[in-house]
Residue, then its C-alpha position, 0 to 999 in steps of 0.5 A: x535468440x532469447x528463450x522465454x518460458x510461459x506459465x499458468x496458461x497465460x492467454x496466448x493472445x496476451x503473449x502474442x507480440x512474444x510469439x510475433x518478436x523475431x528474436x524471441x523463442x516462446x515455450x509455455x508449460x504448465x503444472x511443474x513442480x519445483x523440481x520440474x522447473x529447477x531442471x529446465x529453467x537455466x535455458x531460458x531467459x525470461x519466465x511468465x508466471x501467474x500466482x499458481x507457479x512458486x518462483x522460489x529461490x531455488x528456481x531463481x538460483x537454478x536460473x544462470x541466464x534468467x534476466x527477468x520474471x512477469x507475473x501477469x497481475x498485480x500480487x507478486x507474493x509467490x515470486x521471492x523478490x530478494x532472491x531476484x534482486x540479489x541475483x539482478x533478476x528484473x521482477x515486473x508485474x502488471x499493475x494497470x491491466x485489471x482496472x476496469x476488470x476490478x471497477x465494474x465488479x465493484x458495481x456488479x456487487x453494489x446492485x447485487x446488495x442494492x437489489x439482494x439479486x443472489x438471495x432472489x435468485x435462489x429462492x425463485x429456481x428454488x421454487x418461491x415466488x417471493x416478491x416482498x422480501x426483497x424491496x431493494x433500493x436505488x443507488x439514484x441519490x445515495x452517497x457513495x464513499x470510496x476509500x482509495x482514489x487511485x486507478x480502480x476507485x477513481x473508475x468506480x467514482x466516475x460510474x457512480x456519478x453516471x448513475x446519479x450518485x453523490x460521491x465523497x472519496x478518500x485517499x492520503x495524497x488526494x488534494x481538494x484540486x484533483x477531487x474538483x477534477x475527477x468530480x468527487x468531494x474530499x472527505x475522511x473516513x470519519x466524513x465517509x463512514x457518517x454519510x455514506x449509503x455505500x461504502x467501497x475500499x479501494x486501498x492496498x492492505x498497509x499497517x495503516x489500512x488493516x482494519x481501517x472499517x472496524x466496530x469504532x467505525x461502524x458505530x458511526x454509520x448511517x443505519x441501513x449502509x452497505x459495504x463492498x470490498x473488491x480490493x484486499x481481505x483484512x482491510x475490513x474487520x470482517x467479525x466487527x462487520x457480521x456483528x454491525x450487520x446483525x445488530x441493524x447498523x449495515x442492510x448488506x455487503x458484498x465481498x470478493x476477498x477475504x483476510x484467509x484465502x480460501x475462507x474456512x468452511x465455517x467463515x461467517x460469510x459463507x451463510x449469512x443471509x445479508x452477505x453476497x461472497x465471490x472467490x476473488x473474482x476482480x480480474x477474472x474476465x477474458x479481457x483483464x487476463x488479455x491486458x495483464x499478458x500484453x502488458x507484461x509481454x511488452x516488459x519482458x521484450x524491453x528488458x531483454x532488449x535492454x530497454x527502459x521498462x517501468x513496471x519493475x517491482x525490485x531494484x534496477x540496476x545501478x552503476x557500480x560506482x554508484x551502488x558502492x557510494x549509495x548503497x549504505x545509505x538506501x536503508x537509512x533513506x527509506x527509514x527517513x520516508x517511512x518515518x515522515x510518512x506517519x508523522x503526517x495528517x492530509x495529503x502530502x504536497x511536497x518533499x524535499x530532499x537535501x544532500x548535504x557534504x560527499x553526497x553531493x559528489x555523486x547521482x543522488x537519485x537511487x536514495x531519493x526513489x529509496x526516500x519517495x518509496x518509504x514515504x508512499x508506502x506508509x499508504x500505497x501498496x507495491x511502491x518501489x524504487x522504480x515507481x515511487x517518482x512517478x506515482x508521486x507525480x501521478x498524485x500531484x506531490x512535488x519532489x525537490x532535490x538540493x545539495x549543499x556543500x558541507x554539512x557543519x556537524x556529520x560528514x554526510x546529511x541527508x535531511x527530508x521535509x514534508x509538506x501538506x497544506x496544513x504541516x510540515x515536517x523535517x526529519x534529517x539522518x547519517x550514518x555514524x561510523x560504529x553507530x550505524x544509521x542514525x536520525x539526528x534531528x527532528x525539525x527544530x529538536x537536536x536528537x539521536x535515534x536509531x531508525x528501527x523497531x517500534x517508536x513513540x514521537x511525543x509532542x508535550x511541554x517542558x514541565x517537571x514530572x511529565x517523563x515519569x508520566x508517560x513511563x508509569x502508564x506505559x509499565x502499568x500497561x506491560x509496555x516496556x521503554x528500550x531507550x528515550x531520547x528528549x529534545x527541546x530548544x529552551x527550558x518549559x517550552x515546546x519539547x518532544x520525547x521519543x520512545x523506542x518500545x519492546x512492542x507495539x502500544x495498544x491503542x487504547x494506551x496511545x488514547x490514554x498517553x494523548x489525554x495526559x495533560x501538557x502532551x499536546x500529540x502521540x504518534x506511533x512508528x512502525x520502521 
C-alpha cells in the first residue's frame, strides 16, 4: 500500500481516483507547520500540496519514503525543487487544469473595462444613478492583441473572435501557419502595441518578458487601448501604466496580479479610478480547483506505480551509466540553448543537434531535452527536461539529432543550430579538461568562451580602432569588460567580438554600442 498525504484542502472530488486505487491509502491535514510535517512525513509516500504548504528541504530530507510531491496548479515556487531532485523526489504539477479558468477571467475583465461595471456598480448601491459617466464601448469590431499564444492566449483568441473581434497575436515560436489555423494574424509587439483597442498578456514572466508593455511602449498605443493582465505581475511595467493612464494615452485596465504579492497598501492600483483589481483570481473556480486535483491524482498514481507521467517539473530518472557519461555535459548543453535562444529574432523552426566523438557511444537524449529546455526557456516558462521535446512539438519547431564519429579539434563536440524562416545560427561547446565548459565556435567565428555571466555578442566589420570603440563607451558607462574574445575569418571582413561584462549593460548603452558605426548587431546574454 502507498501512503499519500493531501494538503491545502485539495477538492476531494479532485482526489477521488486516489481514494478509489486499491493500493492507495489517503490522509489529508491541513495548517501544519514545518515542524508538524517534518514529524509525519517519513510514513507516507507521495504528498499533495497547493501554494499554502512549504515543501522545504527539510521536509524533503525528513521524507525517507517520499517518491513524488503534486502541487494542484501551475507555480511550484513553495516547493525546493533541488532538494527533490537530489533526493530522486519526482515534483509534478498541474499545468493544463486552469486554461479555461484563466481565459474566461481574461474576458470577465475585458467587458468589466469595455463597460466600467465595477465603478457602475459602486456608485448605484452607493445611492447615484449616474448614466452618463459611464459610456462604455463594444468589443465588436475592435482589435485584440494577445502577447503569448499558448494554451490560455490561444483560448482567449478563439472567444474574441466569436465576439467579432479582429485579433492579432504574439508569440516567439508561432509561425504564420499555426496563426492561419487557430484564425489569428501574426504580428510583434510593436504591430500590437500600434493597433490594438485591448491589449492581454498571456506569457511567463522571463528575462525577456519583464516589463516587456513599458513607457517605450505605451507611447506607441493607440489613445483610448485598455489593458488586462490575468497571466504574472511584472510583465507590465505597472508605474509606466498608471502614468500612460493619466496622461489619456490607455481609457482602462484590469489586472488579477501584480509584481508583490499582496500589493501594499498604497499600491496605485487599489484606488484609481480607471483600474479594476482582483487578488489573483485566474484559477479560482469549483471546476479549475477539480481539474488541477484530477490531474495531479492521475500523476501521482503513475509514478507510484512506476509508470510514464509527464508533467514532472524536475529531473527524471537516469540510468546510472548514463547519468555518469552525460552528467558533466547537462550544464554546458542548457548553456548552448540558453545561448542560442537569445541570439535569435521569429519563431524557431528547427534545431539541430550534433554529437560528435565518445558521445556518440552513448543514449544522447537527456542532453538534448537539457539543450531543447535552455532554448524554450529564454521565452516559456516551466520548460524542463521532462517537457521541453513535447512543448516544442506542440509549437511546431522540429528537433534533429546527428552523430558523428569523431571530431577533428576536441575529444567530445556537441554543437547546436537554430533555424527560423529568416536566420540561422550555430553554436558549438566541450568541455576542456582544467578549463571546464567552453563555447568554441560561434557559426563560421573560431572562439573560446566560458558560458556564464553576463555576455555581449557583437557583429561589426574588421576595421582598425573598432575594439577601442566599444570599450571606451563601455568604461565611460561604468560597464567594466571581464574578458574579450575576437574572431574573424579573413582580414576587414566580417567579425564578431564577445564581451564578458561585470554586470548587465543598460539599455541605453546597447542603443548607444548599436549606432556606433561598422557594428552592424549587439546582442545581450544572460547564462
Amino acid at each position: 500500500m502507498f501512503k499519500v498525504l493531501v494538503m491545502d484542502g485539495i477538492s476531494d472530488m479532485g482526489i477521488q481516483m486516489l481514494y478509489e486505487a486499491p493500493d492507495v491509502e489517503v490522509e489529508k491535514k491541513n495548517g501544519l507547520s514545518e515542524d508538524e510535517l517534518a514529524a509525519i512525513i517519513g510514513e507516507y509516500d507521495a504528498l499533495l500540496v497547493r501554494s499554502a504548504t512549504k515543501v522545504t528541504e527539510r521536509i524533503m530530507s525528513a521524507g525517507t519514503k517520499l517518491k513524488v510531491v503534486g502541487r494542484a496548479g501551475v507555480g511550484v515556487d513553495n516547493i525546493d525543487l533541488e532538494a527533490a531532485t537530489k533526493r530522486g523526489i519526482v515534483v509534478i504539477n498541474a499545468p493544463d487544469g486552469n486554461t479555461i479558468a484563466t481565459c474566461e477571467l481574461t474576458f470577465a475583465m475585458m467587458m468589466a473595462i469595455a463597460r466600467s461595471i465595477p465603478q457602475a456598480y459602486k456608485k448605484t448601491v452607493g445611492g447615484e444613478w449616474d448614466r452618463k459617466t459611464f459610456v462604455g464601448v463594444e468589443l465588436r469590431n475592435k482589435v485584440l492583441g494577445v502577447l503569448g499564444m499558448g494554451r490560455i492566449g490561444s483560448e482567449v483568441a478563439k472567444r474574441a473572435k466569436a465576439f467579432g473581434m479582429q485579433v492579432i497575436g504574439y508569440d516567439p515560436f508561432l509561425t504564420e501557419e499555426r496563426a492561419e489555423k487557430i484564425g489569428v494574424k501574426l504580428g510583434t509587439v510593436n504591430d500590437i502595441c500600434a493597433k490594438a483597442d485591448f491589449i492581454t498578456v498571456h506569457t511567463p514572466l522571463t528575462n525577456e518578458t519583464r516589463h516587456m508593455i513599458s513607457r517605450p511602449q505605451f507611447e506607441t498605443m493607440k489613445k483610448g487601448v485598455r489593458i488586462i493582465n490575468c497571466a504574472r505581475g511584472g510583465i507590465i511595467d505597472e508605474q509606466a501604466l498608471v502614468e500612460a493612464i493619466d496622461s489619456g494615452i490607455v481609457a482602462g485596465a484590469a489586472f488579477d496580479v501584480f509584481e508583490q504579492e499582496p500589493p501594499a497598501p498604497d499600491h496605485p492600483f487599489l484606488n484609481h479610478p480607471k483600474i479594476i483589481v482582483t487578488p489573483h483570481l485566474g484559477a479560482s473556480t469549483v471546476e479549475a480547483q477539480e481539474n488541477v486535483a484530477i490531474d495531479v491524482s492521475e500523476e501521482v498514481l503513475h509514478i507510484l506505480r512506476e509508470q510514464p507521467f509527464k508533467n514532472a517539473v524536475n529531473m527524471p530518472t537516469v540510468p546510472a551509466n548514463v547519468l555518469n557519461a552525460l552528467q558533466p555535459y547537462f550544464n554546458l548543453g542548457e548553456k548552448l540553448g540558453l545561448f542560442l535562444g537569445q541570439t535569435v529574432d521569429g519563431p524557431v523552426s528547427e534545431i539541430v543537434v550534433n554529437y560528435a566523438g565518445d558521445l556518440v557511444d552513448v543514449d544522447t537524449s537527456p542532453l538534448t531535452r537539457h539543450i531543447v529546455k535552455g532554448i524554450l526557456s529564454n521565452q516559456l516558462e516551466g520548460v524542463n527536461i521532462v517537457n521541453a521535446m513535447h512543448l516544442a512539438k506542440t509549437r511546431d519547431v522540429k528537433v534533429i539529432v546527428q552523430q558523428s564519429s569523431a571530431s577533428p579539434t576536441f575529444t567530445n563536440l556537441v554543437s547546436v543550430t537554430l533555424k527560423t524562416k529568416q536566420q540561422q545560427h550555430l553554436l558549438a561547446g566541450t568541455l576542456l579538461a582544467g578549463y571546464g565548459e567552453r563555447i568554441v565556435q560561434i557559426d563560421q567565428y573560431p572562439v573560446d568562451i566560458a558560458p556564464s555571466g553576463n555576455l555581449l555578442l557583437i557583429s561589426h566589420n574588421d576595421r582598425p580602432g573598432i575594439i577601442g570603440k566599444v570599450g571606451t563607451l563601455l568604461g565611460s558607462n561604468d560597464v567594466n569588460i571581464a574578458t574579450m574574445q575576437v574572431g574573424r575569418k579573413v582580414i576587414g571582413g566580417q567579425a564578431i567580438m564577445v564581451l564578458t561584462t561585470d554586470k548587465p549593460t543598460p539599455k541605453d548603452v546597447i542603443v548607444q554600442l548599436s549606432q556606433l558605426p561598422e557594428l552592424t548587431d549587439v546582442i545581450e546574454l544572460t547564462l
